[in-house]
PyMOL commands that place a pseudoatom at each C-alpha (Angstrom):
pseudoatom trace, name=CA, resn=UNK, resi=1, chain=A, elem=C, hetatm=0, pos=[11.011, 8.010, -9.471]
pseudoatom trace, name=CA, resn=UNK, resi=2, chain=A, elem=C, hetatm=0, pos=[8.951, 5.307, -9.234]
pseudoatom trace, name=CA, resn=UNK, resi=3, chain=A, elem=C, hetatm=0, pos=[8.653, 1.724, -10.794]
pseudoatom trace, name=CA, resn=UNK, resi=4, chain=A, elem=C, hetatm=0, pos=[5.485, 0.650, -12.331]
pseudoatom trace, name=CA, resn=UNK, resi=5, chain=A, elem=C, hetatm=0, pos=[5.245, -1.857, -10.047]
pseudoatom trace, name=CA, resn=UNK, resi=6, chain=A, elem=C, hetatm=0, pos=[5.357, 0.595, -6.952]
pseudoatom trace, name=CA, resn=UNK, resi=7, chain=A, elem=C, hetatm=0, pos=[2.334, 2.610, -8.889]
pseudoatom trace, name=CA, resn=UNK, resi=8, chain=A, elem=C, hetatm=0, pos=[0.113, -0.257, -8.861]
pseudoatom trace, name=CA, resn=UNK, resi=9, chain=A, elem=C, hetatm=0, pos=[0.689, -1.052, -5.286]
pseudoatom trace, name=CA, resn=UNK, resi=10, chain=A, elem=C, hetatm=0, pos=[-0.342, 2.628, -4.526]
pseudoatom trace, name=CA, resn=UNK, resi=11, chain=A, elem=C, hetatm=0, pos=[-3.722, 2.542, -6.952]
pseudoatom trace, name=CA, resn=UNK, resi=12, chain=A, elem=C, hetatm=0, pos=[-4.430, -0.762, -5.436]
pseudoatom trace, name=CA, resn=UNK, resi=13, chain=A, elem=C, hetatm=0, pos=[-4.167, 0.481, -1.673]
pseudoatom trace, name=CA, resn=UNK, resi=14, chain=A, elem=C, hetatm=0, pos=[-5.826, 3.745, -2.873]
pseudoatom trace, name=CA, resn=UNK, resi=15, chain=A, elem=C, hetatm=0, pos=[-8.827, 1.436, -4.185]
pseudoatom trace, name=CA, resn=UNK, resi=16, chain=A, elem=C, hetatm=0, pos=[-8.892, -0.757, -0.462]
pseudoatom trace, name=CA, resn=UNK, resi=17, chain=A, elem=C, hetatm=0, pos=[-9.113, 1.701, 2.151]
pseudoatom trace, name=CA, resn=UNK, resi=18, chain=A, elem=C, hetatm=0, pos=[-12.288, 3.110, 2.645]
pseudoatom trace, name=CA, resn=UNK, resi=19, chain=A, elem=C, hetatm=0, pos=[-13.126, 6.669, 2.992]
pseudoatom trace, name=CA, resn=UNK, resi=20, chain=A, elem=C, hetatm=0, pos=[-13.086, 6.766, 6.655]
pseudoatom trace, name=CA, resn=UNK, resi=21, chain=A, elem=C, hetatm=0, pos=[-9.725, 5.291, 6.163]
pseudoatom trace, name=CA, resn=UNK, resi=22, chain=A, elem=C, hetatm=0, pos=[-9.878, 2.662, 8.226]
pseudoatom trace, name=CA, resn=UNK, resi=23, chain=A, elem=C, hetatm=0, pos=[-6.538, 0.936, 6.542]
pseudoatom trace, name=CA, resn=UNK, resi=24, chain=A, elem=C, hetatm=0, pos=[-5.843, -2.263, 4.910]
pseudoatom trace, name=CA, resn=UNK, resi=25, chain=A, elem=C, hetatm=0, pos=[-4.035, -5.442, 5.314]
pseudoatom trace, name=CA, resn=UNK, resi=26, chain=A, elem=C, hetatm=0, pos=[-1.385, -7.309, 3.645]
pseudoatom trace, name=CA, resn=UNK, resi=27, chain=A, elem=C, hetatm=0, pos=[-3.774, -10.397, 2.391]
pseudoatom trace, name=CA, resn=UNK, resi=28, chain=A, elem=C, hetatm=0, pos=[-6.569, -7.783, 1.138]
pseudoatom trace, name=CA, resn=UNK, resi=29, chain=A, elem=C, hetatm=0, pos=[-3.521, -6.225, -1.323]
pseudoatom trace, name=CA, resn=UNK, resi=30, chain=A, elem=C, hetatm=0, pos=[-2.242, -9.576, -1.648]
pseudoatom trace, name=CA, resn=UNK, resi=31, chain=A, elem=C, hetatm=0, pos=[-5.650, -11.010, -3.064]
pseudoatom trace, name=CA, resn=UNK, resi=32, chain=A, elem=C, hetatm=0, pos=[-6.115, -7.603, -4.945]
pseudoatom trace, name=CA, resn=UNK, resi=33, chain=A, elem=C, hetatm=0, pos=[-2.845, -8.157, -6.312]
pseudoatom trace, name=CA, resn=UNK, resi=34, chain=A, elem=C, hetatm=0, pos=[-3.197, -11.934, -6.812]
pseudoatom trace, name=CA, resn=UNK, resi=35, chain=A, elem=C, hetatm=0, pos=[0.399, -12.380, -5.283]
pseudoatom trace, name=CA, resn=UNK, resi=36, chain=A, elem=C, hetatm=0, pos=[1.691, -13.616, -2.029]
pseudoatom trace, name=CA, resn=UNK, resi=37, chain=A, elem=C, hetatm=0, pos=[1.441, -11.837, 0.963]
pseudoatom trace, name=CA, resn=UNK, resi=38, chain=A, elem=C, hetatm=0, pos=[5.197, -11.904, 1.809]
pseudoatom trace, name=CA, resn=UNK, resi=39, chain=A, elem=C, hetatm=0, pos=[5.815, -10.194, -1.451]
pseudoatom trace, name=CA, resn=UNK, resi=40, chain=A, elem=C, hetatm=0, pos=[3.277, -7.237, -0.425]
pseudoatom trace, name=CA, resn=UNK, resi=41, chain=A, elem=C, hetatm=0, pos=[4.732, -7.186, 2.698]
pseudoatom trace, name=CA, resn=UNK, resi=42, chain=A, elem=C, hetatm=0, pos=[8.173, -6.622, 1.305]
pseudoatom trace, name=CA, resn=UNK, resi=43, chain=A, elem=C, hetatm=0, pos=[6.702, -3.367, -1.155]
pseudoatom trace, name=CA, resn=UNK, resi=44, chain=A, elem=C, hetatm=0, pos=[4.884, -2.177, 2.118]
pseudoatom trace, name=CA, resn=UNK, resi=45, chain=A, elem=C, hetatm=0, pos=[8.739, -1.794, 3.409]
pseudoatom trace, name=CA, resn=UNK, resi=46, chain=A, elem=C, hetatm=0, pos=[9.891, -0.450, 0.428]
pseudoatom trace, name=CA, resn=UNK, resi=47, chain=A, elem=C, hetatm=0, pos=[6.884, 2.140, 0.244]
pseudoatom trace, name=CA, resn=UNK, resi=48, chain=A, elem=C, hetatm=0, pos=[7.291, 3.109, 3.775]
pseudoatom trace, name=CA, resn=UNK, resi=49, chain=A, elem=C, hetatm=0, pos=[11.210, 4.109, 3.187]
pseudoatom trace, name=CA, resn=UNK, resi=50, chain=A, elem=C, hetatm=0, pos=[10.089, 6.248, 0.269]
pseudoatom trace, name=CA, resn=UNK, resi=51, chain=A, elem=C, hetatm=0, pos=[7.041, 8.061, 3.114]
pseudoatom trace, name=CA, resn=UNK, resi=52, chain=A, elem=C, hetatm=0, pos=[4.369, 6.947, 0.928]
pseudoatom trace, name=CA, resn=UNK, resi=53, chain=A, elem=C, hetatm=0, pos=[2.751, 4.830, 3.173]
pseudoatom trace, name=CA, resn=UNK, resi=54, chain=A, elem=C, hetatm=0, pos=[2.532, 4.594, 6.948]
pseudoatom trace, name=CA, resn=UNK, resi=55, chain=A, elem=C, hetatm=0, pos=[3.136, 1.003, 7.898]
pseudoatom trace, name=CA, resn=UNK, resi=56, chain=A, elem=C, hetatm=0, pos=[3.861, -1.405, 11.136]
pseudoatom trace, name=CA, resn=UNK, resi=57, chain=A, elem=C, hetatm=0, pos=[3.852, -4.820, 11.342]
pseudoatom trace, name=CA, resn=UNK, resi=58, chain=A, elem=C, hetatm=0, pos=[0.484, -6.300, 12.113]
pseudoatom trace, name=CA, resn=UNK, resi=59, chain=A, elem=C, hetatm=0, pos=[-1.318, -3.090, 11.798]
pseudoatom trace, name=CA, resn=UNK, resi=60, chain=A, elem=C, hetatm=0, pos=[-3.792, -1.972, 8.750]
pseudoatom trace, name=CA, resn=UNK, resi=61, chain=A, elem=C, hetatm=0, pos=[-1.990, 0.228, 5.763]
pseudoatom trace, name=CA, resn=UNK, resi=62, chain=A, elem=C, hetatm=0, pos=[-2.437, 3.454, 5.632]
pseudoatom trace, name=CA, resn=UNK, resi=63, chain=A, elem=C, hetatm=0, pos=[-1.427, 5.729, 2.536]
pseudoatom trace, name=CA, resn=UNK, resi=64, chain=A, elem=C, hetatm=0, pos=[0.353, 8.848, 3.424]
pseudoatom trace, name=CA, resn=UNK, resi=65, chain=A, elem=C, hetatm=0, pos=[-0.505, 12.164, 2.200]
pseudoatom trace, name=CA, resn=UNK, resi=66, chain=A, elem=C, hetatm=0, pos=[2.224, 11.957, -0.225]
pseudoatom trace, name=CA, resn=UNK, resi=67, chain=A, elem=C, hetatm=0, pos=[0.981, 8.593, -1.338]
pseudoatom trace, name=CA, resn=UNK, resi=68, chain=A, elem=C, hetatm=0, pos=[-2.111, 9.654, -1.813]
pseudoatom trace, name=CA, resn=UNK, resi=69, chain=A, elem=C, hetatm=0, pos=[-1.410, 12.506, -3.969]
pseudoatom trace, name=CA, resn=UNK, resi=70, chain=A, elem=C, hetatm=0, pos=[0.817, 9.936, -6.323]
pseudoatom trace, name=CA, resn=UNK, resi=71, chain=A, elem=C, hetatm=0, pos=[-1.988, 7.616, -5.958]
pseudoatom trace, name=CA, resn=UNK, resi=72, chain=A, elem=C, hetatm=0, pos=[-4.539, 10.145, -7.683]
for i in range(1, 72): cmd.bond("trace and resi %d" % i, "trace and resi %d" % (i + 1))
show_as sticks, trace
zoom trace
């Protein structure tokens, strides 16, 4: 189960990343988010354990499929 917290990263990154999926970064979610972007980076993690998003250190964010489908 997810927190509500966890949801609202997923909507948020759902929102960023454009159709041709291109990715995001942490300061675009951070801004989104209005928080810091060591906090982001620290849900990224946590998101990335549970395979909802595809994630690496100083690469763009990518939602997986199952991310996606909790996303929508």
């Amino acid at each position: 189960m997810l927190t509500k917290t966890e949801e609202n990263y997923l909507k948020t990154l759902f929102l960023l990343i454009d159709d041709d999926e291109q990715g995001t970064n942490t300061n675009s979610i951070a801004e989104a988010m209005e928080t810091k972007a060591s906090s982001v980076t620290g849900m990224l993690k946590r998101l990335a354990e549970k395979k909802l998003v595809n994630y690496e250190k100083y690469k763009p964010v990518h939602l997986s499929d199952k991310g996606k489908k909790i996303a929508t």
